[in-house]
C-alpha positions in Angstrom: 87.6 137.2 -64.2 89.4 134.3 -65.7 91.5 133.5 -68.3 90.4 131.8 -71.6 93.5 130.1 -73.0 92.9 128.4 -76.5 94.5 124.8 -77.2 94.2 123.5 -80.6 95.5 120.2 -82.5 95.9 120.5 -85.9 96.6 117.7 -88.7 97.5 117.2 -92.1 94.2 116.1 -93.6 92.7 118.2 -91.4 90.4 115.4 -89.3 91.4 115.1 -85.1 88.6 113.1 -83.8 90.3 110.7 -81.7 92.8 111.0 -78.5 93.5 107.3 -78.2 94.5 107.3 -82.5 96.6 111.0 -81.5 98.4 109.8 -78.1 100.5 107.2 -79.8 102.1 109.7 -82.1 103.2 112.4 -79.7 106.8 113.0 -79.0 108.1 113.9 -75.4 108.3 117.1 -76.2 105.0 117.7 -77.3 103.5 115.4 -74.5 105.1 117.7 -72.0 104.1 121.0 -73.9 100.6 119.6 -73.1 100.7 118.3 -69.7 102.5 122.1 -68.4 99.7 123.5 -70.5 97.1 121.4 -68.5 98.8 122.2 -65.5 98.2 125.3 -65.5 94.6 125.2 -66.1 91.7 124.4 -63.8 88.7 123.7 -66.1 88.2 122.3 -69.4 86.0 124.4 -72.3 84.5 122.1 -75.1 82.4 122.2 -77.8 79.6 119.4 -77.5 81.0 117.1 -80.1 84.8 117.7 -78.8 83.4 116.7 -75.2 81.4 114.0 -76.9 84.4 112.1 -78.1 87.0 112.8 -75.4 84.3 111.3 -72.7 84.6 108.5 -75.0 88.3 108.3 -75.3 89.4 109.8 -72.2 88.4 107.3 -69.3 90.2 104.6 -71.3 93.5 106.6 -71.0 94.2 106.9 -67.4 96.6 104.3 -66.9 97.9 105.1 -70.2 98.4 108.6 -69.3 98.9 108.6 -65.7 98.6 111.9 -63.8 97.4 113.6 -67.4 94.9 111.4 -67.6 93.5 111.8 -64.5 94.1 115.3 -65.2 91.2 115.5 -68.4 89.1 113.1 -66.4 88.8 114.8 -63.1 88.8 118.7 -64.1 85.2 120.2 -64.4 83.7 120.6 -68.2 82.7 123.7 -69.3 80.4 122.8 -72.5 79.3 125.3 -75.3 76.9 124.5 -78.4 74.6 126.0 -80.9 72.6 122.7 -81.4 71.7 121.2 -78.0 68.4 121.4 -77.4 67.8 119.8 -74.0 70.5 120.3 -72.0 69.4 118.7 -68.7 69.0 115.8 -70.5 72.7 116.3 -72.1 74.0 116.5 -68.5 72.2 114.0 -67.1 73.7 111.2 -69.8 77.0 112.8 -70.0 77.0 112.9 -65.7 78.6 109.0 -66.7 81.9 110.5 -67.2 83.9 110.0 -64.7 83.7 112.9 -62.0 80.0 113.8 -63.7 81.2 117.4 -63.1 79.8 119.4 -66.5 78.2 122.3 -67.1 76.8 123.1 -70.8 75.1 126.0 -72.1 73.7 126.7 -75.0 75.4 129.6 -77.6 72.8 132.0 -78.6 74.9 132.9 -82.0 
């Protein structure tokens, strides 16, 4: 059995929609926070709109980033939602992003 380890980003007003807006902001510390944190992980779980906008943001940030960005692009997707309704379909136009390795599912809440 594996681990579940919960990351969250939180903000003022309350909105975090975009990593390319939030990476410019970070201090050192807190970009290293995030990178041993990554580290120590070996698969990403998402929520379909969070995977939505970091496949988005994400492939634009690997020279940016360096070795965190290739980090979030390269480690398999795990994604969970309550609304998708086809989800071959999902995989098949999300399979773009770079890697293509995703799995989604489907919450039965």
């Amino acid at each position: 059995m594996r681990k579940v380890v919960v990351s969250e980003f939180v903000s003022l007003d309350g909105v975090m929609e975009n990593p390319q807006w939030t990476v410019q902001f970070r201090s050192e510390e807190t970009k290293q926070f995030k990178f041993d944190e990554l580290k120590a992980s070996d698969a990403l779980l998402l929520g379909r709109e969070t995977y939505v906008n970091f496949a988005a943001a994400w492939p634009n940030l690997i020279e940016q980033e360096g070795e965190y960005g290739w980090m979030m692009n390269s480690y398999p997707k795990h994604v969970i939602s309550t609304t998708l309704k086809k989800m071959e379909q999902f995989i098949a136009d999300q399979g773009q992003y770079q890697g293509g390795n995703i799995q989604a599912e489907r919450a039965a809440w």
